[in-house]
C-alpha positions as CSV (number, residue, x, y, z in Angstrom):
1,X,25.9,5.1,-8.8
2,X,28.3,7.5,-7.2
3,X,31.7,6.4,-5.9
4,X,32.1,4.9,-2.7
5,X,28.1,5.4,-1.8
6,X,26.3,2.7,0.5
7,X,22.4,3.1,-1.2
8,X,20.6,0.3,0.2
9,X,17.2,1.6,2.3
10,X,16.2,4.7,0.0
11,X,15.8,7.8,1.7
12,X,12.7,9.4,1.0
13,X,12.1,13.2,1.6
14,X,8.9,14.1,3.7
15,X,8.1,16.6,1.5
16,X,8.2,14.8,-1.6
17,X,7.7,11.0,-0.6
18,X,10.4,9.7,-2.8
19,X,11.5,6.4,-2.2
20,X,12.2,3.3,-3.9
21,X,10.0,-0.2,-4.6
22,X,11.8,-3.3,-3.3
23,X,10.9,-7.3,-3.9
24,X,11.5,-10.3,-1.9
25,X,10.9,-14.0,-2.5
26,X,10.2,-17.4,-2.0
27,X,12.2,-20.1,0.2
28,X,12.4,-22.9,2.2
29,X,13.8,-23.5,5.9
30,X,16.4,-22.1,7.2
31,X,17.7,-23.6,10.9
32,X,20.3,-26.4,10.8
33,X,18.5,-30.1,10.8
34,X,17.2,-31.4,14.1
35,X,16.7,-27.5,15.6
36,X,13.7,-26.7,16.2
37,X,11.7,-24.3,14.7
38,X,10.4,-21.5,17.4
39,X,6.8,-20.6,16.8
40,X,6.2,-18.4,19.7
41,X,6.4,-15.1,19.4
42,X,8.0,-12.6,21.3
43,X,5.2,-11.8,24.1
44,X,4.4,-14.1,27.3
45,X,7.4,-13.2,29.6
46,X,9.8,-13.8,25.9
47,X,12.3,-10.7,26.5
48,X,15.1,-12.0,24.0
49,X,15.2,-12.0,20.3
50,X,19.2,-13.8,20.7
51,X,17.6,-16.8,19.9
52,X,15.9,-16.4,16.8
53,X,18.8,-14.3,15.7
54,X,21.2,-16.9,16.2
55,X,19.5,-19.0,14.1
56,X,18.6,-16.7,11.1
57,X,21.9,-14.6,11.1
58,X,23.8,-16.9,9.5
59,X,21.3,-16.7,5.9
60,X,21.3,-13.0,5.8
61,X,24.6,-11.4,3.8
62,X,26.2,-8.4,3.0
63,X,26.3,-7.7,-0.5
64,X,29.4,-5.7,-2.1
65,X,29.0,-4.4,-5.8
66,X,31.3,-3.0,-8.0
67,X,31.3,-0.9,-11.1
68,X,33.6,-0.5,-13.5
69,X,33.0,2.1,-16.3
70,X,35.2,3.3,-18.8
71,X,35.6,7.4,-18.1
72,X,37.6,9.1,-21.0
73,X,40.1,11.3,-20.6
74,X,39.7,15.0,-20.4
75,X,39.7,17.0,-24.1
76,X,41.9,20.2,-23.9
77,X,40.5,23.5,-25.4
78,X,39.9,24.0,-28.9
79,X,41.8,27.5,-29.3
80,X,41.5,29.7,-32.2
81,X,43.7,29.6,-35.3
82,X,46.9,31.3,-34.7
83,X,48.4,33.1,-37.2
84,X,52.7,33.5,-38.3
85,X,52.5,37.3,-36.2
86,X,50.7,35.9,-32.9
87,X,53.6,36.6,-29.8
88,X,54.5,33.2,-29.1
89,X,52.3,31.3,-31.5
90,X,54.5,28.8,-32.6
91,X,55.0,28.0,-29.1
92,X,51.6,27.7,-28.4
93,X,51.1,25.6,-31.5
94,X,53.5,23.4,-30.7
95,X,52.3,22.9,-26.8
96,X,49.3,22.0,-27.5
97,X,49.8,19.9,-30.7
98,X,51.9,17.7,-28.4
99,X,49.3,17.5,-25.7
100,X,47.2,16.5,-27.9
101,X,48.9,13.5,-29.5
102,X,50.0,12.1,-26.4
103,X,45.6,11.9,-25.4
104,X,45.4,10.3,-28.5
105,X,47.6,7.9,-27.5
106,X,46.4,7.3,-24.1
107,X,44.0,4.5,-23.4
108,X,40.8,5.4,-21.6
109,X,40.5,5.4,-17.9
110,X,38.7,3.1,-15.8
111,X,36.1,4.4,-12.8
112,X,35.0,2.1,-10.4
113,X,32.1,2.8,-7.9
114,X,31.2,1.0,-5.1
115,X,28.0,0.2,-3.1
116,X,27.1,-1.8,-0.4
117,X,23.9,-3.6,0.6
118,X,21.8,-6.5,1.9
119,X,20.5,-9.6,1.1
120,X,19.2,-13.9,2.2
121,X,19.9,-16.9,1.0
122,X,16.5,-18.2,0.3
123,X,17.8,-22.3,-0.9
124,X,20.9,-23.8,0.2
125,X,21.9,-24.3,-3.3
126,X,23.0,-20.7,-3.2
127,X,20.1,-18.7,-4.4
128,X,20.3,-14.8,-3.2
129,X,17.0,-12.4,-2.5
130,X,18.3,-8.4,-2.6
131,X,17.2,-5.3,-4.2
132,X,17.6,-4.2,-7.5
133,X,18.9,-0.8,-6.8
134,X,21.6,-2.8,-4.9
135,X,23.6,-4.1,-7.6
136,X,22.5,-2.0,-9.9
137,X,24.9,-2.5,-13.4
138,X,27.9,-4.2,-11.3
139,X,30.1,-5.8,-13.2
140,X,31.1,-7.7,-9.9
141,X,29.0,-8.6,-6.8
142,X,30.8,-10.4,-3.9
143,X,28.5,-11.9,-1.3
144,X,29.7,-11.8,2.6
145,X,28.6,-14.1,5.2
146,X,28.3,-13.5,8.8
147,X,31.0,-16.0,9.3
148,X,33.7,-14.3,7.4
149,X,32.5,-16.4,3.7
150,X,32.7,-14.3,0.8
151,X,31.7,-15.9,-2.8
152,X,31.5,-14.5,-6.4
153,X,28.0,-13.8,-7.3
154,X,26.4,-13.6,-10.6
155,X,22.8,-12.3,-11.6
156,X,20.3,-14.7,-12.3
157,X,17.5,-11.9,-13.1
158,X,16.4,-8.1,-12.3
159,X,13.1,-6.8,-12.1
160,X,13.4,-3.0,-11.6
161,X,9.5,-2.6,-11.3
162,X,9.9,-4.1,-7.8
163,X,13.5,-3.3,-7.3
164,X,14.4,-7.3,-6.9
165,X,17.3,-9.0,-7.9
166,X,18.0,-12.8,-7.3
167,X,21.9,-14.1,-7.4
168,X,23.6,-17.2,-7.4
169,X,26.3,-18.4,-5.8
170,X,28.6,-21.4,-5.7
171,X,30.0,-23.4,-2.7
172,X,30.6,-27.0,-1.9
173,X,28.5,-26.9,1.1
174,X,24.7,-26.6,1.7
175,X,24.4,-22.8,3.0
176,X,21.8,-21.4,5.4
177,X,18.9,-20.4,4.2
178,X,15.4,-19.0,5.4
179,X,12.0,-19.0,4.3
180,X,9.2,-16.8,3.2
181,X,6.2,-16.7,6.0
182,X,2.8,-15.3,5.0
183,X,2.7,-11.8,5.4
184,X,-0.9,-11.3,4.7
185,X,-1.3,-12.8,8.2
186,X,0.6,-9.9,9.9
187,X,-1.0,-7.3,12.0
188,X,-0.5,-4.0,12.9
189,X,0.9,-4.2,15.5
190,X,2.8,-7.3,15.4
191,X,6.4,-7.4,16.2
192,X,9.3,-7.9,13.8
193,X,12.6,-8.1,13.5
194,X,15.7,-6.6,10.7
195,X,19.1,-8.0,10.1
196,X,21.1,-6.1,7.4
197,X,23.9,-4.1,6.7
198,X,23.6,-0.9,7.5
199,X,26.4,1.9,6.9
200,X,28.7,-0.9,5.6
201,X,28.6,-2.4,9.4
202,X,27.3,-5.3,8.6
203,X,24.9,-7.8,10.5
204,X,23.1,-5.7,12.4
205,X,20.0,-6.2,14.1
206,X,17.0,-4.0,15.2
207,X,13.4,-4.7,16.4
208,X,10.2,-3.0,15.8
209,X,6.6,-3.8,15.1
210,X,4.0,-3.6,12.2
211,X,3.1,-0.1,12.3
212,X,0.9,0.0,8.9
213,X,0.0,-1.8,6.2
214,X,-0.4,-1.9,2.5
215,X,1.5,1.6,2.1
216,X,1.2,3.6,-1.1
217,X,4.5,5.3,-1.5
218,X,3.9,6.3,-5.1
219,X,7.1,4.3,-6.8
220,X,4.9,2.2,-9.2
221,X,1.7,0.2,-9.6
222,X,2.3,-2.6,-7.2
223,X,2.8,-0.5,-4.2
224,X,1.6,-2.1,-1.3
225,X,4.3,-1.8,1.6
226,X,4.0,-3.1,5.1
227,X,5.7,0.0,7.5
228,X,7.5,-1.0,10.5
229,X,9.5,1.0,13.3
230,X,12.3,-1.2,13.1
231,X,15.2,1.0,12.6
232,X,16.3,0.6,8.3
233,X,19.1,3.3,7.3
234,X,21.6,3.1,4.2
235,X,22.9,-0.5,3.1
236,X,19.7,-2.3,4.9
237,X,18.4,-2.3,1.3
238,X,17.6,-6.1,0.4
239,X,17.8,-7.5,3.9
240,X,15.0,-9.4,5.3
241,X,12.1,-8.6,7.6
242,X,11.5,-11.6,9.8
243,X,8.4,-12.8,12.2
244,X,8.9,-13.9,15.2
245,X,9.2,-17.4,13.8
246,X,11.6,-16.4,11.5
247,X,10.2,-16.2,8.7
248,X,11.0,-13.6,6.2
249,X,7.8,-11.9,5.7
250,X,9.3,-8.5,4.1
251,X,12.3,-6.9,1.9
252,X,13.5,-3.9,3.3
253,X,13.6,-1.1,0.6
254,X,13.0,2.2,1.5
255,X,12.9,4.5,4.3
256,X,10.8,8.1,4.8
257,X,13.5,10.4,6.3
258,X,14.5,13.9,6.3
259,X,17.8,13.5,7.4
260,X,18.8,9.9,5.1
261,X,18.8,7.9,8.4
262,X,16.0,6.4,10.3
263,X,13.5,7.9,12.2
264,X,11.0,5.6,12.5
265,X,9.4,5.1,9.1
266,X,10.7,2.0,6.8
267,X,9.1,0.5,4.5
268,X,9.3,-3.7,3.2
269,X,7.9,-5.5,0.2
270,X,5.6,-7.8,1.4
271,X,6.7,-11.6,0.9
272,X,2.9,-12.8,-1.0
273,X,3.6,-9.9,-3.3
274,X,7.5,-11.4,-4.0
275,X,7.2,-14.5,-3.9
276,X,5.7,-15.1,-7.5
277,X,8.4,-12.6,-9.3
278,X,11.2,-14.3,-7.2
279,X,9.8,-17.9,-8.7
280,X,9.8,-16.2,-12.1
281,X,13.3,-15.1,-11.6
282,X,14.8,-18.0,-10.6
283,X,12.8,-20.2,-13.6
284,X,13.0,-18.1,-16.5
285,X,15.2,-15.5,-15.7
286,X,12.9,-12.1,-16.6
287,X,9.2,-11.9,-14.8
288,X,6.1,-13.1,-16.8
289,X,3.1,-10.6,-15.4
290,X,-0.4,-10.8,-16.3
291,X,-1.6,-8.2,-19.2
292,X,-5.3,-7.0,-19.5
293,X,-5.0,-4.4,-21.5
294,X,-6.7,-1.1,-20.3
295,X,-6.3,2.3,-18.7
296,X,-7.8,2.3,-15.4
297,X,-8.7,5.2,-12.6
298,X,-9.9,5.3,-9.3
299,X,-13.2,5.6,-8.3
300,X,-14.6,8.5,-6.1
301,X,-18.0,9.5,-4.7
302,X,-19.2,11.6,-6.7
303,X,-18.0,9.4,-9.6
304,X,-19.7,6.6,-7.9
305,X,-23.0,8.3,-7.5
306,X,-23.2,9.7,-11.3
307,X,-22.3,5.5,-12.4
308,X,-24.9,4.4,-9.9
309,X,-22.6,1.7,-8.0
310,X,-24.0,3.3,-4.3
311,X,-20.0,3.2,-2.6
312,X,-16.9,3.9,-4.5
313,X,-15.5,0.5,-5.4
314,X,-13.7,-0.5,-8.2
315,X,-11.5,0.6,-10.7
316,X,-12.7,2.3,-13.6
317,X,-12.0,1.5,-17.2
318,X,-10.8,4.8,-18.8
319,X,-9.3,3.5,-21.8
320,X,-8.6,-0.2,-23.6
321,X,-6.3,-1.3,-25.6
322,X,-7.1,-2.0,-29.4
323,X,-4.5,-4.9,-29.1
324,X,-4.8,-6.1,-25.6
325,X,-7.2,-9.3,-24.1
326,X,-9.4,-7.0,-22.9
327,X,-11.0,-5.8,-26.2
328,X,-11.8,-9.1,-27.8
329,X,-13.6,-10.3,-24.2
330,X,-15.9,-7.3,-24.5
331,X,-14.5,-5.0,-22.1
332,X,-15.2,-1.1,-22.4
333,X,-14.1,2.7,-21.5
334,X,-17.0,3.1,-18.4
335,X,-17.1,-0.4,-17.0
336,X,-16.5,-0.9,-13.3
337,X,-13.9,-4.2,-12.6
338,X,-15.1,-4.7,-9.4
339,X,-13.8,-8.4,-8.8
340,X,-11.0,-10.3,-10.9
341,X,-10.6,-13.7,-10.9
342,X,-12.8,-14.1,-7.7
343,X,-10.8,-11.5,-5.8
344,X,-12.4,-8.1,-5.0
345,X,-11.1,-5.0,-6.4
346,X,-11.4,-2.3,-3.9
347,X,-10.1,0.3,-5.5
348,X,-7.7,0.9,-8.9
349,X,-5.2,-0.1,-7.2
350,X,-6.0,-3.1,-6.4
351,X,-6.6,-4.6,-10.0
352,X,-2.6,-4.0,-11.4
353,X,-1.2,-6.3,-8.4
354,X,-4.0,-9.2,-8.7
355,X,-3.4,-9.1,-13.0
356,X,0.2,-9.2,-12.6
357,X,0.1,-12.2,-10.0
358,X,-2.4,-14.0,-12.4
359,X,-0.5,-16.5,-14.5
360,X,-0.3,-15.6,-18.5
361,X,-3.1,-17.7,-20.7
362,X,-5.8,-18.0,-18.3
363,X,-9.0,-18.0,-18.8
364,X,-10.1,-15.3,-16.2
365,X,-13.6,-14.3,-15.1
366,X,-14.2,-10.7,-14.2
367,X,-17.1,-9.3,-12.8
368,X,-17.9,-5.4,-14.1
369,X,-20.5,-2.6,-13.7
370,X,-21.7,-1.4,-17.0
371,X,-24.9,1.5,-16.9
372,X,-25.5,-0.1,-13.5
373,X,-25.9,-3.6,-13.9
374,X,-23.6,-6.4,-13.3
375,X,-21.7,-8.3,-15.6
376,X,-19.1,-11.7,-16.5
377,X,-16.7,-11.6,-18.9
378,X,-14.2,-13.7,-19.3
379,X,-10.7,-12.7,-20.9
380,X,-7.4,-14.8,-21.5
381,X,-5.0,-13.1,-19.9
382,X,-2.0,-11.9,-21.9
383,X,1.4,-10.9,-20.8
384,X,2.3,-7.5,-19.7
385,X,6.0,-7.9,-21.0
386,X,4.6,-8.3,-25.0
387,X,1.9,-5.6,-24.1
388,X,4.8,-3.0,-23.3
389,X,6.4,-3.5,-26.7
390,X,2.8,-3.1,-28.6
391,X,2.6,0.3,-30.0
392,X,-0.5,1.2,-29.6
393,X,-0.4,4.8,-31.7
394,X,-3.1,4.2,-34.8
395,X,-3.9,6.3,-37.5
396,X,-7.7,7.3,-37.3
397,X,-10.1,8.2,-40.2
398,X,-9.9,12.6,-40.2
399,X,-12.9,13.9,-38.2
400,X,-15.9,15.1,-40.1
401,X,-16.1,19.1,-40.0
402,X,-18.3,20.1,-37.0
403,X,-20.6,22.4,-37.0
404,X,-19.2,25.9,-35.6
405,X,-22.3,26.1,-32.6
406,X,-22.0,26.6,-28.6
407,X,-23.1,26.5,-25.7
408,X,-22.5,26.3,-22.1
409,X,-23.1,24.5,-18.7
410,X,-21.1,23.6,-15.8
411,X,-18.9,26.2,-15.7
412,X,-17.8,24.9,-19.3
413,X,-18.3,26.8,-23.0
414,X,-17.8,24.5,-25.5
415,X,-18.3,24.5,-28.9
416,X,-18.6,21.8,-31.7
417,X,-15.2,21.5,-33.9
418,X,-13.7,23.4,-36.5
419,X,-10.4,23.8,-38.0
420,X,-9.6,26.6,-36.4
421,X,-10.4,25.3,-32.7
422,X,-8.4,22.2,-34.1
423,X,-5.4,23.9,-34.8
424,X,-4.9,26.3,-32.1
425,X,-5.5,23.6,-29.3
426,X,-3.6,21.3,-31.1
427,X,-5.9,18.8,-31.4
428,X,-5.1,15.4,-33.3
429,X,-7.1,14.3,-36.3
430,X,-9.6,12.1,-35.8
431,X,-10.8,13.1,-32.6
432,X,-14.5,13.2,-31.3
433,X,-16.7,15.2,-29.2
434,X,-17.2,18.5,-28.4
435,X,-13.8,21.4,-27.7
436,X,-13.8,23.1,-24.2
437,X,-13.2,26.8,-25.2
438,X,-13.6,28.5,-21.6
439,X,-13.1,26.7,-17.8
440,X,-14.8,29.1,-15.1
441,X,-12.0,29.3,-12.7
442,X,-14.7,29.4,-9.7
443,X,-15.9,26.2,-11.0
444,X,-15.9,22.8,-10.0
445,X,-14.5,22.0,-13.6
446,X,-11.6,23.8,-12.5
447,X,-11.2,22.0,-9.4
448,X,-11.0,19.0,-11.2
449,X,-8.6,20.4,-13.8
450,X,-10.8,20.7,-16.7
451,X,-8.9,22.9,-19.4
452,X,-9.3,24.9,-22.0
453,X,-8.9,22.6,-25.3
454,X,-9.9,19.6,-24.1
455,X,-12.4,17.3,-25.5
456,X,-15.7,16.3,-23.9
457,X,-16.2,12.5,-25.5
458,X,-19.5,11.2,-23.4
459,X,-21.5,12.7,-21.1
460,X,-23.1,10.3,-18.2
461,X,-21.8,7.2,-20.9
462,X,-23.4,8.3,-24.1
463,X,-21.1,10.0,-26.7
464,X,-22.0,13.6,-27.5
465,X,-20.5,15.2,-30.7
466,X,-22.5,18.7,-30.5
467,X,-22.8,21.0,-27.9
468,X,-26.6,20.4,-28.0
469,X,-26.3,16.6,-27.3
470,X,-23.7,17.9,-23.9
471,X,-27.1,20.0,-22.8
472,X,-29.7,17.8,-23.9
473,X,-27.6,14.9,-22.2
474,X,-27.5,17.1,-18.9
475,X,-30.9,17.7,-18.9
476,X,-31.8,13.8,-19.4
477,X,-29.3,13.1,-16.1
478,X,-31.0,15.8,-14.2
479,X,-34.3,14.7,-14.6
480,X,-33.1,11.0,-13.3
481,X,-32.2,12.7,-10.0
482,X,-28.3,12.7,-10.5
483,X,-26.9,15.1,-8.9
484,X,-23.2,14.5,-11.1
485,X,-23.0,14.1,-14.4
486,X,-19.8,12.2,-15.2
487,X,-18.4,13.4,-18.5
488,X,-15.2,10.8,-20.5
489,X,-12.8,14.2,-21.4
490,X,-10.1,13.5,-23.6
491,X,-6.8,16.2,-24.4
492,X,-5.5,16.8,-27.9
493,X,-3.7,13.4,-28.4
494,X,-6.6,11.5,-27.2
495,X,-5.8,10.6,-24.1
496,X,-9.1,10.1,-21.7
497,X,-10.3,10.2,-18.0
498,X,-13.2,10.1,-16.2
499,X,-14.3,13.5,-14.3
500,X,-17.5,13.6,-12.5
501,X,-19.1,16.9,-12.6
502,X,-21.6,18.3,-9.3
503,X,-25.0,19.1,-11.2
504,X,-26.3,21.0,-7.8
């Protein structure tokens, strides 16, 4: 955290999409007893938001963070040994000998950095939403109302996977507060409202509306954030994004901009996916996700067609856990999860939000496509914090030699293994299937990124450890009228995917 620095809002560069996940909460009602909550929103002749922004303002807080690090002071240069003759050597000896004494004695400096942010009082017990990346590793967090009110804050948890923070803070008096509204309800579309921070200038308001939904900026496996136009720069970090009832219904977090200021293009944590991990937070302290245990991928059309499920749906099983739930409930590399827990997967990424939102030990059903059929199983669910400390490196049994033959098909050569393949590709012992010695760079193998020393595991889900049972295994899939074959291909360290392979 640099010196003096306001993050708050990532910036995130067109060109590479960077940007950074964000979290909100859970709460209950903000306005002062007897007022009346609006519902209406801001259409129907409505041409002022000073209403609803009088009555939120007061929960929403600037958040000032400070850290303090201990910074050494600098070493001088080691100089070579000077000898009796050198011109001026004992000088020099002397000089330095001092200089360096005096370091020795000299206790180490302190550097302090500085950030600003947002944040909301979500209970009037003094219970603080913001993001993560806001306080960062502060050693202290001071909390600033709109009325002038600043109070000590301390951290009651982090979760950096959603870049939410909850603090606490003390004061004899109920404070404001606000609530979470249901964000799955909002539509593109839909106007909203932001009160943060930004620049340092503190409580300042912009409008917008929905402009998308369920946004994939690539910062981690629960991506799924609502885009407005309401203007989010530097320091809006944590604040909330409100509904025309004001109801928090989004944490602003990150911002797609060339420049580092807003054009147009912010980006908010949905409130259903916070409001779980703020609950967590606040109860134990640390987050409690769901854990199933496997490797997934998505599914696409042509890897659709070779499993037979008509549309791409789904996320594919590419790997499972030897130590996770989902091995004991039956679960294997090729299956489909196609609804969990009665919710549909649409697509791989789908599955990681509804797991982690599913509470640890329950009994869940999940409905699969294995070889084209349907099919329950029911796993308990374990928790993704133990499953991250589970090593999951095993020692395997040394492959039997292979038998040195080859062959060829799809723009692949590949041959069965010998020690010599094994070694120059680097391949780990214990392995299966058949080496890729040669990727026709015309290919479609090549589009996929098929390479050189790679293993082909199964072809169309049966496991092949010769290059005869690759071809013979074609053939079988070309006589059923596939027109992709969809090989499991694994690198050297036994890593695996699913590629799916045009037959035509």
């Amino acid at each position: 955290m640099a010196s003096n620095t306001l993050p708050a809002a990532r910036s995130v560069r067109i060109a590479l999409a960077a940007g950074v996940a964000g979290l909100a909460l859970l709460a209950s009602p903000l306005s002062a007893p007897g007022q009346a909550q609006a519902n209406t929103p801001l259409l129907q002749g409505q041409t002022s938001l000073a209403d609803l922004v009088d009555r939120v303002m007061p929960a929403v807080v600037n958040i000032a963070a400070v850290t303090t690090s201990d910074q050494k002071g600098r070493n001088l240069p080691q100089l070579p040994q000077l000898g009796p003759d050198t011109p001026f050597g004992d000088l020099f000896e002397e000089f330095f000998n001092r200089r360096n004494q005096q370091g020795e004695r000299q206790a180490p400096q302190q550097r302090r950095s500085q950030s600003a942010g947002s944040g909301f009082v979500v209970d009037p017990s003094g219970i603080v939403v913001t993001n993560n990346h806001v306080i960062g590793d502060a050693n202290e967090i001071t909390v600033v109302f709109s009325d002038g009110l600043r109070l000590k804050a301390e951290v009651i948890g982090k979760d950096s996977k959603v870049d939410l923070a909850v603090l606490r803070v003390k004061h004899d008096k109920p404070l404001p507060f606000v609530k979470f509204g249901d964000s799955d309800r909002m539509r593109i579309g839909d106007p909203v409202m932001a009160i943060g921070n930004p620049f340092g200038l503190g409580g300042s308001v912009s409008s917008g509306i929905v402009s998308a939904r369920n946004r994939d900026i690539s910062q981690g496996p629960y991506d799924t954030y609502i885009q407005t136009d309401a203007a989010i720069n530097k320091g809006n970090s944590g604040g909330p994004l409100f509904n025309m009832a004001g109801e928090v219904i989004g944490i602003n977090t990150a911002i797609l901009s060339p420049t580092g200021g807003s054009v147009g293009i912010g980006f908010a944590v949905p409130s259903t996916l916070a409001t779980n991990i703020v609950d967590q937070l606040k109860e134990f302290g640390e987050t409690r996700r769901g854990w199933l245990g496997v490797r997934i991928q998505n599914v696409d059309d042509a890897t659709a067609e070779a499993l037979g499920l008509g549309t791409a749906r789904g996320a594919l099983v590419a790997g499972v856990d030897d130590k996770g739930p989902a091995k004991p409930a039956g679960i294997e590399t090729g299956d489909v999860i196609v609804k969990f827990d009665g919710k549909d997967v649409k697509d791989s990424r789908d599955l990681p939000r509804i797991v982690a939102a599913t509470p640890v030990g329950k009994d869940v059903p999940i409905a699969l496509i294995r070889k084209g059929k349907e099919e329950i199983k029911t796993v308990k669910l374990g928790r993704l914090e133990d499953g991250e400390k589970v090593e999951t490196a095993s020692a395997s049994k040394p492959a039997e030699p292979a038998k040195p033959a080859a062959a060829s098909a799809l723009g692949l050569e590949f041959s069965g293994q010998t020690e010599e393949l094994r070694k120059r590709h680097t391949i780990k012992d214990g392995l299966k299937g058949v080496v890729i010695t040669k990727v026709d760079a015309n290919s479609n193998a090549a589009d996929k990124r098929i390479l050189a020393g790679e293993l082909i595991v199964e072809v169309g889900q049966e496991p092949v450890e010769t290059p005869q049972d690759v071809t013979r295994r074609l053939d079988t899939l070309k006589k059923e009228g596939k027109k992709s074959a969809l090989l499991l291909v694994s690198n050297g360290q036994g890593e695996v995917r699913f590629v799916a392979l045009s037959m035509n």
